[in-house]
PQR file of N, CA, C, O and H, with PARSE charges and radii, in Angstrom:
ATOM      1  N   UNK A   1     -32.388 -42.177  15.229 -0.4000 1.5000
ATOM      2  CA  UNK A   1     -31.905 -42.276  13.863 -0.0000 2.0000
ATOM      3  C   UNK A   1     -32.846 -41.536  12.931  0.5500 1.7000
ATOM      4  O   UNK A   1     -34.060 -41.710  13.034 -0.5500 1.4000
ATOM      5  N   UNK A   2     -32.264 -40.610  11.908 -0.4000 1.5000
ATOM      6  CA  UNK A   2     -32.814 -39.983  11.098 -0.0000 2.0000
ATOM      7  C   UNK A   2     -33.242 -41.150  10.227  0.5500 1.7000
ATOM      8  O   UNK A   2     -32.776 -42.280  10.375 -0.5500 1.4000
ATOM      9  H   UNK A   2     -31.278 -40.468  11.824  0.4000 1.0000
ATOM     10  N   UNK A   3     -34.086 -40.855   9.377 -0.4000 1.5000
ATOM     11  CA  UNK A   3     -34.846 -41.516   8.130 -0.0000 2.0000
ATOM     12  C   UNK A   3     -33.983 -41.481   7.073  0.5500 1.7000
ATOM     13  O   UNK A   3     -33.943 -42.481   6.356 -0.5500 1.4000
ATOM     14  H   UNK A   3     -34.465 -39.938   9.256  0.4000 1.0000
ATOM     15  N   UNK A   4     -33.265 -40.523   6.813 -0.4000 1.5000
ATOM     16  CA  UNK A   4     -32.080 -40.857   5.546 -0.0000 2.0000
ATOM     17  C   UNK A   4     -31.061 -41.220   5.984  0.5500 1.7000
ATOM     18  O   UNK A   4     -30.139 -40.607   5.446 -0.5500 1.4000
ATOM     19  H   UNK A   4     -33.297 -39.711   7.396  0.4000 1.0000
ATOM     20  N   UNK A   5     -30.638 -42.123   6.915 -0.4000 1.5000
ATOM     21  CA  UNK A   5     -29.510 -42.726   7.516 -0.0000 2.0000
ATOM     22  C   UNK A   5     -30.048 -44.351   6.173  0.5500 1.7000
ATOM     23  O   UNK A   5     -31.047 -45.069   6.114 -0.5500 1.4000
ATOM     24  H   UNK A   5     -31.387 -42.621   7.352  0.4000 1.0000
ATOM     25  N   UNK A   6     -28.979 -44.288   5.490 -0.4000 1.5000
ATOM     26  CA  UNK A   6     -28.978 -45.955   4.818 -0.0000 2.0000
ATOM     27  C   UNK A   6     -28.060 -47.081   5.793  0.5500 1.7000
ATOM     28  O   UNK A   6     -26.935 -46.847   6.233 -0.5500 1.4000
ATOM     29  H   UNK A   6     -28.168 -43.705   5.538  0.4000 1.0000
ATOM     30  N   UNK A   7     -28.701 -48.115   5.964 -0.4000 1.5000
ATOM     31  CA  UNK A   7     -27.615 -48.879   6.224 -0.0000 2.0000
ATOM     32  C   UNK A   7     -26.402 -49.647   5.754  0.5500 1.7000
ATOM     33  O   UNK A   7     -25.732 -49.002   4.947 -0.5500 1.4000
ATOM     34  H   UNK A   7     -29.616 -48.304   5.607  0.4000 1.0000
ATOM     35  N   UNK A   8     -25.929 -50.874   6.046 -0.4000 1.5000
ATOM     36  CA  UNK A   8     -24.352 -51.279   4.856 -0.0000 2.0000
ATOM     37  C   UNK A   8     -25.304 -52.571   4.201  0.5500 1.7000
ATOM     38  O   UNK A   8     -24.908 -53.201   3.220 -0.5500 1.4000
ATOM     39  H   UNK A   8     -26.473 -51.398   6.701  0.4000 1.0000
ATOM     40  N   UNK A   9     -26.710 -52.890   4.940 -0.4000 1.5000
ATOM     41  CA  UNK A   9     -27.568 -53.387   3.733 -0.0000 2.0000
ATOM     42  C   UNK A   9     -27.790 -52.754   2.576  0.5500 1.7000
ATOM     43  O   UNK A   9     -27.397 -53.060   1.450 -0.5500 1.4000
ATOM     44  H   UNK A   9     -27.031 -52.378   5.736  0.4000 1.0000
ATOM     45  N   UNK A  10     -28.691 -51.516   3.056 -0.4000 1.5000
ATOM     46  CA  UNK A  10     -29.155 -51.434   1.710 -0.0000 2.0000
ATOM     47  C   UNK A  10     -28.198 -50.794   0.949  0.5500 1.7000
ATOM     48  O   UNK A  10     -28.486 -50.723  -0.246 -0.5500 1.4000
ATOM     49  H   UNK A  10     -29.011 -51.268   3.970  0.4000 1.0000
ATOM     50  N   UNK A  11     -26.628 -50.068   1.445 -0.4000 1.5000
ATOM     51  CA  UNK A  11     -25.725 -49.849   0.147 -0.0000 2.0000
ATOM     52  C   UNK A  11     -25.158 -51.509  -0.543  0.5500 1.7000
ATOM     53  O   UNK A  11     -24.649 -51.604  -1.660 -0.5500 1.4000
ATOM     54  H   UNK A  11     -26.394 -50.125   2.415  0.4000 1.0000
ATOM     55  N   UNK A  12     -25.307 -52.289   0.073 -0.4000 1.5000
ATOM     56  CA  UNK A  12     -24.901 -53.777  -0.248 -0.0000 2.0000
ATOM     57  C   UNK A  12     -26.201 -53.953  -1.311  0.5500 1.7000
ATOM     58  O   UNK A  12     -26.049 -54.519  -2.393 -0.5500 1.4000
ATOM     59  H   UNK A  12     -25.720 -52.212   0.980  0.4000 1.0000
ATOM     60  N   UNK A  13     -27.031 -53.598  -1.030 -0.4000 1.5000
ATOM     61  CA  UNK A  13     -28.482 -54.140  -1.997 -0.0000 2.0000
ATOM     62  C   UNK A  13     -28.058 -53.388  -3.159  0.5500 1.7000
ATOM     63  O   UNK A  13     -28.224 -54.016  -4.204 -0.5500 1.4000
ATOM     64  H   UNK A  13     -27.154 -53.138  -0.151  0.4000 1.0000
ATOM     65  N   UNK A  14     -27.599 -52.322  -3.280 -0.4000 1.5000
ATOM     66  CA  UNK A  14     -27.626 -51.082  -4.241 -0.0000 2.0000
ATOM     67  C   UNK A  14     -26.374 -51.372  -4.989  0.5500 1.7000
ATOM     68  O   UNK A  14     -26.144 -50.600  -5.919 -0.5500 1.4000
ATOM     69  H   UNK A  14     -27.464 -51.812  -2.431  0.4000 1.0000
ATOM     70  N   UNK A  15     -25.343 -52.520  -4.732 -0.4000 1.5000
ATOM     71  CA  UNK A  15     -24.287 -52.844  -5.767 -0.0000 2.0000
ATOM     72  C   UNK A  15     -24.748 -54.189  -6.175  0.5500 1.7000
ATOM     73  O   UNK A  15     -25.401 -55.017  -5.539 -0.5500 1.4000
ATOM     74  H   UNK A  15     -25.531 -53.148  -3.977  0.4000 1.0000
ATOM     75  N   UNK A  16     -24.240 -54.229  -7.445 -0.4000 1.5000
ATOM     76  CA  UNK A  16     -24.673 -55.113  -8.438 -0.0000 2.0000
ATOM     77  C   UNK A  16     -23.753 -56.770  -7.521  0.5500 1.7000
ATOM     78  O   UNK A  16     -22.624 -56.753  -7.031 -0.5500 1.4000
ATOM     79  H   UNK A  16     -23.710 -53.556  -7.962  0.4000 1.0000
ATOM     80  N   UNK A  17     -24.457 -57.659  -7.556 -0.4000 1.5000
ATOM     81  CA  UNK A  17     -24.016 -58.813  -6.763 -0.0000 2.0000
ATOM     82  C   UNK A  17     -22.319 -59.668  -8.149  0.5500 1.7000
ATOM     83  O   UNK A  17     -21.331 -60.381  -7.972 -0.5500 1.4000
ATOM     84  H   UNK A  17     -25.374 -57.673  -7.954  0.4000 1.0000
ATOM     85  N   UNK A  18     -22.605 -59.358  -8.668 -0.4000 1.5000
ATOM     86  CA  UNK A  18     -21.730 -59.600  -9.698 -0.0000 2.0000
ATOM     87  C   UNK A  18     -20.162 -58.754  -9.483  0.5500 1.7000
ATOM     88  O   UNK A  18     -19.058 -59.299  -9.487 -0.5500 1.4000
ATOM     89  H   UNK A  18     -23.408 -58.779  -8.811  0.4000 1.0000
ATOM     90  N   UNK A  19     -20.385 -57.612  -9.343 -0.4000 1.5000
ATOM     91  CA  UNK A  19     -18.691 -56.764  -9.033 -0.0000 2.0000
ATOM     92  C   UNK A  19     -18.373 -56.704 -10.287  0.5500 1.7000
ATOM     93  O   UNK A  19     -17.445 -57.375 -10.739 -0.5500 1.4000
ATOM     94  H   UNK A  19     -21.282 -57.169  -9.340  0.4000 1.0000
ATOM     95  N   UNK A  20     -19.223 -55.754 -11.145 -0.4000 1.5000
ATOM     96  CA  UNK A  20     -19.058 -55.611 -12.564 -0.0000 2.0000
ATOM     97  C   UNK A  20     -18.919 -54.517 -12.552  0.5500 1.7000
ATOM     98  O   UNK A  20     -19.767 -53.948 -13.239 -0.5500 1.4000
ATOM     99  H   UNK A  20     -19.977 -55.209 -10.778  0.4000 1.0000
ATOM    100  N   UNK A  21     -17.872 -53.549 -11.844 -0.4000 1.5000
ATOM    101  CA  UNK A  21     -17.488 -52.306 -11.938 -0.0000 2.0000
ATOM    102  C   UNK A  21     -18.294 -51.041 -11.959  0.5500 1.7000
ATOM    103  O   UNK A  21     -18.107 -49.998 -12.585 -0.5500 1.4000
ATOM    104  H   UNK A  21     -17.183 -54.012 -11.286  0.4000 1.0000
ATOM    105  N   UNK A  22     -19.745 -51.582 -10.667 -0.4000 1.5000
ATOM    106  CA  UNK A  22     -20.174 -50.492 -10.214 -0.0000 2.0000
ATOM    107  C   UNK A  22     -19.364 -49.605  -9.712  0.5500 1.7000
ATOM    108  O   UNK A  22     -18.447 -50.277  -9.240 -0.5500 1.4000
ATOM    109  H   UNK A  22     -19.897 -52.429 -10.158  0.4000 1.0000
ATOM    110  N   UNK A  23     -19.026 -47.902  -9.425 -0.4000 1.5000
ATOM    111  CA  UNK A  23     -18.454 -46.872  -8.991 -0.0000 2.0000
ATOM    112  C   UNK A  23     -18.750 -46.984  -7.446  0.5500 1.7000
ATOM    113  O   UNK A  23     -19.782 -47.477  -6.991 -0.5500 1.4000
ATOM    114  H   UNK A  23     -19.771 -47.356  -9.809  0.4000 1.0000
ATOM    115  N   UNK A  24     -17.729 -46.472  -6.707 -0.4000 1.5000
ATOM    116  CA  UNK A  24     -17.421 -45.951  -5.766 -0.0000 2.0000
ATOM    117  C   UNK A  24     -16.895 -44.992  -5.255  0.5500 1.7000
ATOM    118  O   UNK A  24     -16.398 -44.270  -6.120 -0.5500 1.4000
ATOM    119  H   UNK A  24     -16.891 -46.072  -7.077  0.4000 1.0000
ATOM    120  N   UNK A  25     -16.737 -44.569  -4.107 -0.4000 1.5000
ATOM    121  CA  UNK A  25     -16.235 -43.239  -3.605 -0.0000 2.0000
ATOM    122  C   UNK A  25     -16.035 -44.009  -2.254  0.5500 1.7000
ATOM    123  O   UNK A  25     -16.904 -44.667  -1.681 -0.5500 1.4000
ATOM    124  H   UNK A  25     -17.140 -45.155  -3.404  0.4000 1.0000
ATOM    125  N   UNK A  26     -14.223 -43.737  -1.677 -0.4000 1.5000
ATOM    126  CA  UNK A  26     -13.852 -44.043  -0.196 -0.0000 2.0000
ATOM    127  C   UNK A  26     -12.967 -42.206   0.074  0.5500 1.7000
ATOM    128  O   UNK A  26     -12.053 -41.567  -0.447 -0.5500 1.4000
ATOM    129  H   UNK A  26     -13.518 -43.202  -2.142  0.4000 1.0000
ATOM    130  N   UNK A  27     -13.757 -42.066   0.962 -0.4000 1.5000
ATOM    131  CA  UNK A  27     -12.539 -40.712   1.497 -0.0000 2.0000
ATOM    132  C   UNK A  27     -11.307 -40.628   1.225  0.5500 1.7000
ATOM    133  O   UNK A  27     -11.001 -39.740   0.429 -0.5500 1.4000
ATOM    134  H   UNK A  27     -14.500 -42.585   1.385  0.4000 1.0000
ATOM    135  N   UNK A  28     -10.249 -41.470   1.757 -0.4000 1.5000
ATOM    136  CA  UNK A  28      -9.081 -41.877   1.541 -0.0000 2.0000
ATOM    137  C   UNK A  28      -8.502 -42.324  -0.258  0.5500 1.7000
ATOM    138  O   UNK A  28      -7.655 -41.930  -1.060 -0.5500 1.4000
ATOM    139  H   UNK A  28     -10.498 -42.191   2.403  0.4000 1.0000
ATOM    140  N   UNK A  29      -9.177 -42.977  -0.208 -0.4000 1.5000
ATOM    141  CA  UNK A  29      -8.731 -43.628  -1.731 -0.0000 2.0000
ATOM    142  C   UNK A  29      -9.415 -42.716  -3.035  0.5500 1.7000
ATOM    143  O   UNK A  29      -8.627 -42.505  -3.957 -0.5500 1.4000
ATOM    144  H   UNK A  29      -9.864 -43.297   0.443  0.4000 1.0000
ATOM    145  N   UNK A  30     -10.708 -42.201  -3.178 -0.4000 1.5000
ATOM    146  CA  UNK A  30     -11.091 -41.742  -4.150 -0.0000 2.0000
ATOM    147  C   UNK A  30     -12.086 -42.743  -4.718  0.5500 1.7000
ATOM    148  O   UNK A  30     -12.793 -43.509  -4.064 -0.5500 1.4000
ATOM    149  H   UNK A  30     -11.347 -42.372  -2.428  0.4000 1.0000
ATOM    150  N   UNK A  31     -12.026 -42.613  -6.044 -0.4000 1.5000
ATOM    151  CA  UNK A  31     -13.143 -42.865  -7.150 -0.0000 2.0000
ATOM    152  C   UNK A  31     -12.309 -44.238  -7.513  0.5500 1.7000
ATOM    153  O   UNK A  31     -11.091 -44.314  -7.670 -0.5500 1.4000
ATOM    154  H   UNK A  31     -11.452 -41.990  -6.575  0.4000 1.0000
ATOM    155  N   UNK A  32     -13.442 -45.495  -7.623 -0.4000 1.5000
ATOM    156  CA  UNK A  32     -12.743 -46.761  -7.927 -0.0000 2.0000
ATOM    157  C   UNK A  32     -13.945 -47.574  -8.192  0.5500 1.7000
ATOM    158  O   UNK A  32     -14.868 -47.489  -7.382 -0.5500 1.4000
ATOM    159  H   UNK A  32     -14.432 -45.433  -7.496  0.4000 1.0000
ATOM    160  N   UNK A  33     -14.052 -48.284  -9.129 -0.4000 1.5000
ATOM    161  CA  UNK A  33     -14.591 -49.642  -9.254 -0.0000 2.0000
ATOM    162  C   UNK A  33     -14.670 -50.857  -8.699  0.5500 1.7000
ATOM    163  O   UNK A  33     -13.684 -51.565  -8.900 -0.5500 1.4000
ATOM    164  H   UNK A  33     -13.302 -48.354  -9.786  0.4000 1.0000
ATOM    165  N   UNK A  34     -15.755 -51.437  -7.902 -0.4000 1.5000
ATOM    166  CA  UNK A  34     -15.940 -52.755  -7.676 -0.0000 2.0000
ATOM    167  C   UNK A  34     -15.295 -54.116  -8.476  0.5500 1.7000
ATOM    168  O   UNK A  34     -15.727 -54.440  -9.582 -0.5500 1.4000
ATOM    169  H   UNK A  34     -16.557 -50.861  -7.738  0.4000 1.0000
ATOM    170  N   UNK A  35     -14.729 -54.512  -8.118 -0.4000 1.5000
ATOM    171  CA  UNK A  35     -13.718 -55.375  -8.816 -0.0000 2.0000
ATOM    172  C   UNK A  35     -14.594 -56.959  -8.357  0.5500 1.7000
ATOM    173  O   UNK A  35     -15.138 -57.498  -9.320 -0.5500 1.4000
ATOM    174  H   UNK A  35     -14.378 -54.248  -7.219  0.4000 1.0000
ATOM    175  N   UNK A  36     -14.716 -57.541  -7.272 -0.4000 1.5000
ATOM    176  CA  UNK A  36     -15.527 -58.542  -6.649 -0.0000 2.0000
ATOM    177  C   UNK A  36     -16.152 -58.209  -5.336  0.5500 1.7000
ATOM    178  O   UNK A  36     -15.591 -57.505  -4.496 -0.5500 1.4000
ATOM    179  H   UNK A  36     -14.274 -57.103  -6.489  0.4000 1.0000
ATOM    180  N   UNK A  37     -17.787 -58.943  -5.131 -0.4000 1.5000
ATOM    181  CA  UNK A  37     -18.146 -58.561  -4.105 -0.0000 2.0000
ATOM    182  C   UNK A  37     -18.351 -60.157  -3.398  0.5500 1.7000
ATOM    183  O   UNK A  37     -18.999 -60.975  -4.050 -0.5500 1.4000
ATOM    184  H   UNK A  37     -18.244 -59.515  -5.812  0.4000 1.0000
ATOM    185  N   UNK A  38     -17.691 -60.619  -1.846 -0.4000 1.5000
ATOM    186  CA  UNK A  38     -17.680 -61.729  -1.038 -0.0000 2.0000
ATOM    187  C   UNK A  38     -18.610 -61.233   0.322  0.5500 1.7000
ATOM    188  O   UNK A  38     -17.962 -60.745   1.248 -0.5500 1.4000
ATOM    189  H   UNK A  38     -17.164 -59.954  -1.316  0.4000 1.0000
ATOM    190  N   UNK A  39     -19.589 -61.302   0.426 -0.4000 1.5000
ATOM    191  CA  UNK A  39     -20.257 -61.103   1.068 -0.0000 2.0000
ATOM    192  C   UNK A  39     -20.476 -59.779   1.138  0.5500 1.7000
ATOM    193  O   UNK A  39     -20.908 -59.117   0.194 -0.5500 1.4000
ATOM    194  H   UNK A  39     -20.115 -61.698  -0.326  0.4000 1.0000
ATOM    195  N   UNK A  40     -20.067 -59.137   2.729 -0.4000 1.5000
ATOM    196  CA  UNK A  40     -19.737 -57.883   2.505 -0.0000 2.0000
ATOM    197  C   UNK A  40     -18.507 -56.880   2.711  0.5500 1.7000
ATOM    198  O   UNK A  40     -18.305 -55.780   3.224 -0.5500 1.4000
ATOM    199  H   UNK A  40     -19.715 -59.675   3.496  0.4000 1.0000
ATOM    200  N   UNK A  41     -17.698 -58.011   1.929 -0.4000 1.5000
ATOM    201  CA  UNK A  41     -16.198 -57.106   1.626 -0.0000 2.0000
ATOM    202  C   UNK A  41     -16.099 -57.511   0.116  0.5500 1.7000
ATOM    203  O   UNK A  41     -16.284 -58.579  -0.466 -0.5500 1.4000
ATOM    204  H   UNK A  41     -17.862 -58.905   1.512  0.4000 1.0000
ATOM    205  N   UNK A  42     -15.753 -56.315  -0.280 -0.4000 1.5000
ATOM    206  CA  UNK A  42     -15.617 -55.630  -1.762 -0.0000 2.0000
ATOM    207  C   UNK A  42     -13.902 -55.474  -2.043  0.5500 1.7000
ATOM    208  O   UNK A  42     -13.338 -54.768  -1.208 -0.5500 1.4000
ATOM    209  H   UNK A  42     -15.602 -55.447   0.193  0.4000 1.0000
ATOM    210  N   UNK A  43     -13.145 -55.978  -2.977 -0.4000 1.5000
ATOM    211  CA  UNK A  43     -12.440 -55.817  -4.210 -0.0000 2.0000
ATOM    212  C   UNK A  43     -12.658 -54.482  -4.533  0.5500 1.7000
ATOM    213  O   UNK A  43     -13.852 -54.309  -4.778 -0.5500 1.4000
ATOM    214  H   UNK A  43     -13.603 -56.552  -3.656  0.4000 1.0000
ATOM    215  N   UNK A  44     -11.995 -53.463  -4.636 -0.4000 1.5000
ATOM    216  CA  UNK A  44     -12.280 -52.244  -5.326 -0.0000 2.0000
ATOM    217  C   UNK A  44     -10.703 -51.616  -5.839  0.5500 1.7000
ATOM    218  O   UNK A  44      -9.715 -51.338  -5.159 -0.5500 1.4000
ATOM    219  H   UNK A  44     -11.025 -53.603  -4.438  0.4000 1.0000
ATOM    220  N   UNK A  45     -10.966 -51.519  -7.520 -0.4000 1.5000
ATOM    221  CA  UNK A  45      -9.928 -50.769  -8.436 -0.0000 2.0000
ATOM    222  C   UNK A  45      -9.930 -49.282  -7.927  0.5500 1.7000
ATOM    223  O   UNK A  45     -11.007 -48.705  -8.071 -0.5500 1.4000
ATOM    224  H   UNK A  45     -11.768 -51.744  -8.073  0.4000 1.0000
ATOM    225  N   UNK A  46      -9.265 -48.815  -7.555 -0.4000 1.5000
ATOM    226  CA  UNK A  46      -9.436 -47.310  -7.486 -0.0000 2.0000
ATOM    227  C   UNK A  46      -8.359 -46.493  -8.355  0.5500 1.7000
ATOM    228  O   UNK A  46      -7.479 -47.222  -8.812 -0.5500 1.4000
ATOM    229  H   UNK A  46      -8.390 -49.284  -7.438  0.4000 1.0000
ATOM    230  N   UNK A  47      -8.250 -45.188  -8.666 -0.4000 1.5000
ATOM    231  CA  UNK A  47      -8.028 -44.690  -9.995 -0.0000 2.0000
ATOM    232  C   UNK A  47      -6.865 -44.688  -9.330  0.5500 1.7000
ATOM    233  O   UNK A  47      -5.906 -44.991 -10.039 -0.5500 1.4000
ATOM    234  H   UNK A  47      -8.965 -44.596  -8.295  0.4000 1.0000
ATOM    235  N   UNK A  48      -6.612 -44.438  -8.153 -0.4000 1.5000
ATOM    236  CA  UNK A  48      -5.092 -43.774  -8.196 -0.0000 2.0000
ATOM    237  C   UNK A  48      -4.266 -45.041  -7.068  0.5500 1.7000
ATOM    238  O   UNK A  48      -3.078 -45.308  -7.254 -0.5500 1.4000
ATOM    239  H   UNK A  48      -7.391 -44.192  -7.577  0.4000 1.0000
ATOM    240  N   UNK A  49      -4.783 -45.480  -6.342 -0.4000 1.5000
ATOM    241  CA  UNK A  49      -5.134 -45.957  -4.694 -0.0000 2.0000
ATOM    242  C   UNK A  49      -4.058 -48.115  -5.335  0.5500 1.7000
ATOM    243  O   UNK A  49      -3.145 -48.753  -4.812 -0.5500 1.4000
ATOM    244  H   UNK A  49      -5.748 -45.263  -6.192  0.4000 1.0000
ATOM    245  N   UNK A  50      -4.945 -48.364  -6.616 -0.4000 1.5000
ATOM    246  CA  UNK A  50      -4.770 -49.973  -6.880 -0.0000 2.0000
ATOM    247  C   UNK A  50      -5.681 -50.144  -6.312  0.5500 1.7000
ATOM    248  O   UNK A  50      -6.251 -49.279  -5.647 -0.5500 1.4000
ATOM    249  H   UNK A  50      -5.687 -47.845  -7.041  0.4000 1.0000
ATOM    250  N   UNK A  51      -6.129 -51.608  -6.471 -0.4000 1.5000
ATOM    251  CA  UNK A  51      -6.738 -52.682  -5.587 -0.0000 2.0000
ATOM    252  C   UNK A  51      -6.764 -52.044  -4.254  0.5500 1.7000
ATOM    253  O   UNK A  51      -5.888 -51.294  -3.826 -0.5500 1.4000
ATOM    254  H   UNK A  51      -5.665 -52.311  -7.011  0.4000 1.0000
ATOM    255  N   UNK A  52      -7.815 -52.393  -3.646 -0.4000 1.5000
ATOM    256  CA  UNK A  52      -7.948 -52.332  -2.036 -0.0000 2.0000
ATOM    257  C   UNK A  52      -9.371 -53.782  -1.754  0.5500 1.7000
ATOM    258  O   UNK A  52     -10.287 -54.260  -2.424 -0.5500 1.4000
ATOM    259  H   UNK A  52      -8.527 -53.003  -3.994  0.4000 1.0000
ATOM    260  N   UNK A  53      -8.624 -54.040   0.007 -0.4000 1.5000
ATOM    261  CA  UNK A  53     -10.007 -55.072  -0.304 -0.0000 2.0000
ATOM    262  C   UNK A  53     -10.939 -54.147   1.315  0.5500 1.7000
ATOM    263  O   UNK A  53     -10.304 -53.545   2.181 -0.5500 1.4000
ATOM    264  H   UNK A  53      -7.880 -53.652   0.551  0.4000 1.0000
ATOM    265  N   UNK A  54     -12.008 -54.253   1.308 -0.4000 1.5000
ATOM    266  CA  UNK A  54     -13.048 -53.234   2.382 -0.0000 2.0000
ATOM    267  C   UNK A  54     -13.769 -53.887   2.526  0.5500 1.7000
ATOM    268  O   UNK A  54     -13.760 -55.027   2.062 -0.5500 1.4000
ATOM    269  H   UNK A  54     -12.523 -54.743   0.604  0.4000 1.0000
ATOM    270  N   UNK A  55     -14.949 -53.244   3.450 -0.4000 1.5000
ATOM    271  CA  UNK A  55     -16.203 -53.817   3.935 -0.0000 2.0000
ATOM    272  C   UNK A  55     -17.123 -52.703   3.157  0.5500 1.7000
ATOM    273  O   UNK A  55     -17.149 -51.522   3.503 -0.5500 1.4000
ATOM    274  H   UNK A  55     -14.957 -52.318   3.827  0.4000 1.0000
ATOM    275  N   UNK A  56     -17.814 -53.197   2.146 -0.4000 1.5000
ATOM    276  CA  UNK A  56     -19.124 -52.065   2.013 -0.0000 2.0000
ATOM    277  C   UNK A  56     -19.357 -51.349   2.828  0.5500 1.7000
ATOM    278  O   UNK A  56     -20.497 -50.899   2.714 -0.5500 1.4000
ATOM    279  H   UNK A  56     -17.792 -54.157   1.865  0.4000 1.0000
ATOM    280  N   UNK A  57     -18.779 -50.953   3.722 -0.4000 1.5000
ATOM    281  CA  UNK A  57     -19.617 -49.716   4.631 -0.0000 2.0000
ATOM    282  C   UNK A  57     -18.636 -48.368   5.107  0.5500 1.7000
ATOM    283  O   UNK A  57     -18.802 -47.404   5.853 -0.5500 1.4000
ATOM    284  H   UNK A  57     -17.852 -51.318   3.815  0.4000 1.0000
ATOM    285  N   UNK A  58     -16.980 -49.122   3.809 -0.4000 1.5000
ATOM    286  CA  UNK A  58     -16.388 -47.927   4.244 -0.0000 2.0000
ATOM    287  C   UNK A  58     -16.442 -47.047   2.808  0.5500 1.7000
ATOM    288  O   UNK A  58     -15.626 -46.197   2.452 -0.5500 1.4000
ATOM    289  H   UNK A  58     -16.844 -49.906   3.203  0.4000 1.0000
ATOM    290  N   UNK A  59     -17.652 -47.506   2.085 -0.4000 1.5000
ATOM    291  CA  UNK A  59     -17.362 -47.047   0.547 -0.0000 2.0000
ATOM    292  C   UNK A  59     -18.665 -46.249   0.502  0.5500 1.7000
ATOM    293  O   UNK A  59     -19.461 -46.444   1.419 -0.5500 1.4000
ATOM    294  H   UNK A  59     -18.314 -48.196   2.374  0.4000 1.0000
ATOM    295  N   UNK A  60     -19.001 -45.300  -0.538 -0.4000 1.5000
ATOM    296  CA  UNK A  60     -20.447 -44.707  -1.425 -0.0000 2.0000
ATOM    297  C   UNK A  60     -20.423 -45.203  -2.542  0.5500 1.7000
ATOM    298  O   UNK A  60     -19.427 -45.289  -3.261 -0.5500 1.4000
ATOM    299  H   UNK A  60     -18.354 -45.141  -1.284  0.4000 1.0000
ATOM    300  N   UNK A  61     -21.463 -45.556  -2.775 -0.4000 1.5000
ATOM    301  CA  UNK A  61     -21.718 -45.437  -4.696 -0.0000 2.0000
ATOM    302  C   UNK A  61     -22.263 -44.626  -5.110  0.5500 1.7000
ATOM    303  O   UNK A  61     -23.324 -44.036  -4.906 -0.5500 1.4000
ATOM    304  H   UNK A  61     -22.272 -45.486  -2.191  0.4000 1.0000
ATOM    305  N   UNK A  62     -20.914 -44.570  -6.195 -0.4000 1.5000
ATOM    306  CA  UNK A  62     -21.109 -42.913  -6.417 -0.0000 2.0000
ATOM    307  C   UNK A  62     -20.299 -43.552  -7.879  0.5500 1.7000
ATOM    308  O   UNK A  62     -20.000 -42.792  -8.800 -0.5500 1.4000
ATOM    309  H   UNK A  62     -20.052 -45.049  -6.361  0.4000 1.0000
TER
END
C-alpha cells in the first residue's frame, strides 16, 4: 500500500459527524451534499441523482 491510499476512516473522520451538508463527489451520481451520517452510511442530496443512501467509501469530499 502506497502512503496516499486514505482509508473509509479517515474520509469518515474528514466529514462533519453532524451531516450538515458537507460536499461530495460519487462517479455515478455527481456533486451532492451529506444529508445524515449513521455510522458509516451517509444520506446524500445530489444535484441531479435525489437522495441516495451509501457507505462513505463509495463517495469523495469534494
Amino acid at each position: 500500500m502506497g502512503g496516499t491510499e486514505r482509508t473509509a476512516a479517515h474520509r469518515r473522520a474528514e466529514l462533519k459527524p453532524e451531516g450538515d451538508g458537507d460536499g461530495v463527489f460519487h462517479l455515478k451520481f455527481g456533486n451532492g451534499n451529506v444529508a445524515t451520517i449513521d455510522g458509516n452510511k451517509l444520506a446524500i442530496d445530489f444535484d441531479k441523482a435525489g437522495q441516495k443512501r451509501m457507505q462513505d467509501s463509495f463517495v469523495e469530499r469534494g
